[in-house]
C-alpha positions as CSV (number, residue, x, y, z in Angstrom):
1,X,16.3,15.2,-3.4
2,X,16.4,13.1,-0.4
3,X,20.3,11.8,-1.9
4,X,21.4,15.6,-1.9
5,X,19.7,16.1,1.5
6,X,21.4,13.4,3.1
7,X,24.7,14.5,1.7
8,X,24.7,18.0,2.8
9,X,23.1,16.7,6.4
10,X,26.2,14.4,6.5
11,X,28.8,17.0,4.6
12,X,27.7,19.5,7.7
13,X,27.7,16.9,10.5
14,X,31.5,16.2,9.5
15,X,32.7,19.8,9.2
16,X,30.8,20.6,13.0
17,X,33.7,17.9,14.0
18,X,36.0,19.8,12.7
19,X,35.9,23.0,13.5
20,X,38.2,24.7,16.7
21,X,35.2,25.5,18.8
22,X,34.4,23.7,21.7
23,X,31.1,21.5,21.1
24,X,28.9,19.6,23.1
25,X,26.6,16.1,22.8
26,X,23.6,15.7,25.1
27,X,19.8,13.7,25.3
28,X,17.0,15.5,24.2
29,X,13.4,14.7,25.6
30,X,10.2,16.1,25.3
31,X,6.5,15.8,23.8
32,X,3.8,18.1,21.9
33,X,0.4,18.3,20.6
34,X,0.5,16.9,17.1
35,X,-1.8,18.1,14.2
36,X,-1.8,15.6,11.3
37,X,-5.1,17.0,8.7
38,X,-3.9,17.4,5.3
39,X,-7.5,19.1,3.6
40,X,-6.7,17.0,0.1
41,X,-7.7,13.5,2.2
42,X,-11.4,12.2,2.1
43,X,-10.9,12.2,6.0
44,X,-9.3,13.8,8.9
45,X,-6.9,12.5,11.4
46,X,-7.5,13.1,14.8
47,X,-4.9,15.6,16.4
48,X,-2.8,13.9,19.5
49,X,0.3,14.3,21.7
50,X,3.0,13.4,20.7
51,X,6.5,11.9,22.2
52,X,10.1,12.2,21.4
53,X,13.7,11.4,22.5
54,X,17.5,10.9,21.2
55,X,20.6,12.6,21.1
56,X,22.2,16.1,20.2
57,X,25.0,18.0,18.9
58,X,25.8,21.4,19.6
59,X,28.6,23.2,18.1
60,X,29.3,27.4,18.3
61,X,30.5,28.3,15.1
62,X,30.7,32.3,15.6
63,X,30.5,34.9,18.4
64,X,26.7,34.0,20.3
65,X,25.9,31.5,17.1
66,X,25.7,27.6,16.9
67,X,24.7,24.8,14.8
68,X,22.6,21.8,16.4
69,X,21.9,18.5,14.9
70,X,20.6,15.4,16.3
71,X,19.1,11.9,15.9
72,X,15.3,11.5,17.3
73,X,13.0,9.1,17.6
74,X,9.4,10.3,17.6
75,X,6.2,8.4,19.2
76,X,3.3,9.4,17.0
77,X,-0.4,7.6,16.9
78,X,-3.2,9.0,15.6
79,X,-6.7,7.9,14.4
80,X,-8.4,8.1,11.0
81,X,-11.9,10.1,11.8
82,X,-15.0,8.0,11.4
83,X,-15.2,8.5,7.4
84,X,-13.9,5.1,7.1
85,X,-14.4,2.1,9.7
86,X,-13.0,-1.4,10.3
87,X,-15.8,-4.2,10.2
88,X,-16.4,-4.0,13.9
89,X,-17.0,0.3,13.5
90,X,-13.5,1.1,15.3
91,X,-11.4,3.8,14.1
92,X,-8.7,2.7,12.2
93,X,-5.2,3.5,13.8
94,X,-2.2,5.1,12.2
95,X,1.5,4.6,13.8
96,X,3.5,7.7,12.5
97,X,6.5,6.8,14.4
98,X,9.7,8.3,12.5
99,X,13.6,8.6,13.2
100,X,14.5,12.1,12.5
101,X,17.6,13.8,11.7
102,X,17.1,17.7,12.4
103,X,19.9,20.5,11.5
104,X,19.0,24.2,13.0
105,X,21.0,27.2,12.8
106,X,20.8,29.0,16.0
107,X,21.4,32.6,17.9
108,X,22.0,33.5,21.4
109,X,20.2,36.4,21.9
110,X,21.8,37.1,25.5
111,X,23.3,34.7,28.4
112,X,20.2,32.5,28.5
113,X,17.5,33.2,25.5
114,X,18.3,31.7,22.0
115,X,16.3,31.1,18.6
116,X,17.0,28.5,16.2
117,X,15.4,27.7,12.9
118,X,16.2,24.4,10.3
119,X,15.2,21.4,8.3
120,X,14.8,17.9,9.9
121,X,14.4,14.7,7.5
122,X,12.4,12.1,9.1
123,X,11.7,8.5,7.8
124,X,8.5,6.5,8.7
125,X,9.0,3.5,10.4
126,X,6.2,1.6,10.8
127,X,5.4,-1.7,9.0
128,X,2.0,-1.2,7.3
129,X,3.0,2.3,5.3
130,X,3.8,1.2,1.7
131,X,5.4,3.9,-0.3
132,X,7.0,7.3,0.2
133,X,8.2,7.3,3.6
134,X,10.0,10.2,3.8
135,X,9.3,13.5,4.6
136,X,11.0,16.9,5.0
137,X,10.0,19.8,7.8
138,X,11.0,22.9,8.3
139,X,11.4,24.2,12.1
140,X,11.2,26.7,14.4
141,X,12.2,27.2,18.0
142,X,12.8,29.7,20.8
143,X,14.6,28.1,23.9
144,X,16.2,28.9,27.5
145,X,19.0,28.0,28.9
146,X,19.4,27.1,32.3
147,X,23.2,26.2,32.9
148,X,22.5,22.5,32.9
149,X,19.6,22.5,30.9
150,X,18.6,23.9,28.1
151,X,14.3,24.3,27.4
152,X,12.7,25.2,23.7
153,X,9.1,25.5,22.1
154,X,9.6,24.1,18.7
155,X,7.3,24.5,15.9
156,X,7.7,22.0,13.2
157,X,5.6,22.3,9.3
158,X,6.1,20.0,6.8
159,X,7.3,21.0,3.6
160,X,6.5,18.3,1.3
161,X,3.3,16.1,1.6
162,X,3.9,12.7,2.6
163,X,2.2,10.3,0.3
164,X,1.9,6.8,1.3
165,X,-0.3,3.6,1.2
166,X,-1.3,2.3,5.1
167,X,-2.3,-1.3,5.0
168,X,-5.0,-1.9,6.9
169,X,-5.8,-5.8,7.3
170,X,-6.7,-7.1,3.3
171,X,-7.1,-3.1,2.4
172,X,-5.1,0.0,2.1
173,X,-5.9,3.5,2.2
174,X,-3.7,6.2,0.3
175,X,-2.8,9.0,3.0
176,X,-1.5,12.6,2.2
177,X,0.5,14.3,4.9
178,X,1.7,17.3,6.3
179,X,3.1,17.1,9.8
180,X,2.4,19.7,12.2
181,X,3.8,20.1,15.2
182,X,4.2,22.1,18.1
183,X,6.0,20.3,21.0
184,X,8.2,21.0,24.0
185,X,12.2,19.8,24.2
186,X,14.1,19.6,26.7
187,X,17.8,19.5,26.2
188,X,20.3,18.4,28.8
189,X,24.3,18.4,28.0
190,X,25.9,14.9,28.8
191,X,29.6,15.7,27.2
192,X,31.5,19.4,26.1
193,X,34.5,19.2,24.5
């Protein structure tokens, strides 16, 4: 699965470069509120804000249509709720960084408001998560454009659960997730072609 994923992400990317259209690269920022409980865990997370960055391609494909695809890096921490404590009675923390490669398919709906909807891939980064690391979303988004910048409301649900081992000290704790998120991007155009 993630083999034919990675394929098609890559097969896509190449034919965007392609294509006679004129396309554009840019940095994408932003941030959201991140919601991590899965209901088939013995605990809950607790829910945080989130932060992201990276890069962007834009390509128009048809009259008012484009394809975007990227490479993100997203900041994610979160807690383990007081079900399970360290020694000392702190909550133990869980790093959910991942790199993300997102694909949407999008519409301009007039001059300045568009809608987009895709699949992203993301890999978990950090150190102490044993196991299946990889996880597949699905997407939504509304956005504005604003000349030089372009704004969208993104909602992200994961499709498959993730389900890893995070090493805590001498013990590890197996984890089922589901990413949810709704966060806030800002897109701004460095390069058009």
């Amino acid at each position: 699965m993630k083999r034919v994923l990675l394929f098609t992400l890559a097969l896509f990317a190449t034919g965007l470069l392609h294509g006679q259209e004129k396309f554009e690269i840019g940095l994408v920022a932003g941030g959201g509120y991140f919601n991590t409980g899965d209901l088939e865990n013995e605990f809950d997370f607790t829910n945080t804000l989130s932060a992201n960055g990276g890069v962007y391609f834009l390509k128009p494909v048809f009259n008012r249509q484009f394809v975007e695809t990227g490479l993100l890096f997203n900041y994610r921490k979160t807690e383990i709720d007081e079900t399970f404590l360290r020694d000392d009675m702190s909550l133990i923390g869980v790093s959910l960084n991942s790199l993300e490669l997102p694909v949407n398919y999008g519409l301009k709906l007039n001059n300045n408001w568009m809608i987009k909807a895709g699949l992203s891939g993301a890999w978990l980064l950090d150190e102490n998560i044993e196991q299946e690391k990889f996880e597949i979303n699905g997407q939504l988004g509304v956005g504005y454009d604003l000349n030089r910048i372009k704004i969208f409301l993104n909602y992200q649900q994961g499709i498959n659960k993730t389900d890893f081992m995070l090493r805590d000290g001498d013990r590890g704790l197996f984890i089922k997730h589901r990413r949810s998120l709704l966060k806030l991007d800002v897109n701004v155009p460095i390069f058009r072609f």
